[in-house]
Every structure is written in C-alpha cells, then in structure tokens.
N, C-alpha and C positions, 0 to 999 in steps of 0.2 A: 319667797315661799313662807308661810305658814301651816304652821304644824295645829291642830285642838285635837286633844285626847276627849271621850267621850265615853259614861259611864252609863249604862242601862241601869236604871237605880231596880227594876225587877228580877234583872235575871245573872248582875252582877258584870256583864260581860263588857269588853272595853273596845272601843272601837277607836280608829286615827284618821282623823281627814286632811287634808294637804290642798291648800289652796295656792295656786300658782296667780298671783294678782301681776298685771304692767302697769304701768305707768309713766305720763313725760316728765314727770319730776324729776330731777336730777339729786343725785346724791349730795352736792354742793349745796341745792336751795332748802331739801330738804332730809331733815337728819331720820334714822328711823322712828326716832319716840314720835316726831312728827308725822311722820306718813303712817304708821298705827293709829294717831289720831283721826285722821283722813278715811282711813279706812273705816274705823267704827262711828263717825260721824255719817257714814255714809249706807252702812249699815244700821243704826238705828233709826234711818226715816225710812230705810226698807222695812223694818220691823216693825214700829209704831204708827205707820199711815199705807204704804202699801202691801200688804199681809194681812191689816185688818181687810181692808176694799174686796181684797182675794178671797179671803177663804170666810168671813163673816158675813159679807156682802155678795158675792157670788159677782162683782163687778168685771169678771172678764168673760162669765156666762152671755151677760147680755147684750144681744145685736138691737142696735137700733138704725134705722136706715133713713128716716129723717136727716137730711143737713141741717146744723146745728143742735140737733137735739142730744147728742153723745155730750158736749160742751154744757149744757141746761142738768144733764142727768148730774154731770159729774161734782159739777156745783152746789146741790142739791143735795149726793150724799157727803161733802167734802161740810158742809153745814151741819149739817144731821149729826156727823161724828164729833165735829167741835163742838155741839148743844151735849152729849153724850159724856164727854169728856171736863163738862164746866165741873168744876170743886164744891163739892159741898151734895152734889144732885145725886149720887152713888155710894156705895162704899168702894172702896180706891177695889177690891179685892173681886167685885163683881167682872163679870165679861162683859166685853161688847154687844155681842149678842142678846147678851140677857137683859144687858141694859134697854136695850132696840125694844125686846121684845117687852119688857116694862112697861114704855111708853106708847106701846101700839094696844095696848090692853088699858091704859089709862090715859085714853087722850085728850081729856079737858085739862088733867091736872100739868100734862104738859106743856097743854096750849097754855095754859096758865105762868109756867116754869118761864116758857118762851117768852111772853109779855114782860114779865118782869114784879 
C-alpha cells in the first residue's frame, strides 16, 4: 500500500489517496526501495507517453475500422511526438499541445525542422 498526501495549492485543502498495488515479485528478489522503483518507472511512461496520446491527442477518441490502419495512426503520432519532443525545437516549459499547434500553423518551417 501506498499512502500520497495531496495539497490543493487554491483552496489549501489536503486530500489522501491509497493505492493498493500487487505484484509476483517476492520480497526475497525484490527489496522495497526496489519495487518503488518499479513502480515509478512505470508510472512515468504512463505519464510522459500515455497521458500525452490521451488527453492532448484525444487518441482513445478515435475509431478507425480499417485493418491495420489503428497500427499506421499509431506510428504516426508516436513520430509526431518524438519530432515534438527533439531539444533544442521548444522551450522545455511549452506544452505539447501548443507545441502540435505551433507546427500546424508553421508547416514549411517544420517540414524544414524535419529534413534536417
């Protein structure tokens, strides 16, 4: 079990969440400072790659009914977000979104960016 306290920086108020995780790991193979790792390792590619797709992309919005084309879309924005994400092409502090929306508003200097 895990406890995270949680502070409303608005309204002050404190809130507790409790998460009841399992797992086959055994206490033998693996110690807690380890399985905390595991945990947040696992949660941060829910947070930095599936989180963006959800809620910036709207990628569980879309049906597509083609076979293979779910595979093609997915590819496509899994691209998009790594060209998004290169160093140097944003200020680290912009969002995704706005990033997206940037280059759909400038898109020679992308296709440019892209080229190399």
């Amino acid at each position: 079990m895990l406890e995270k306290e949680r502070v409303d920086i608005a309204t002050g108020e404190v809130s507790r969440e409790r998460w009841y995780l399992l797992t086959s790991l055994s206490s033998r193979r693996c110690a807690p400072k380890e399985l905390l790792q595991v945990i947040r390792n696992h949660w941060s590619v829910e947070n930095s790659l599936h989180h963006v797709k959800d809620r910036s992309w709207d990628e569980d919005v879309h049906t597509l009914r083609r076979p293979g084309l779910g595979e093609v879309y997915a590819s496509l924005v899994n691209t998009a977000l790594n060209a998004l994400r290169l160093e140097g092409w944003f200020p680290l502090q912009m969002s995704m979104p706005l990033r997206a929306k940037t280059c759909a508003f400038r898109p020679t200097q992308t296709i440019a960016r892209l080229r190399g």
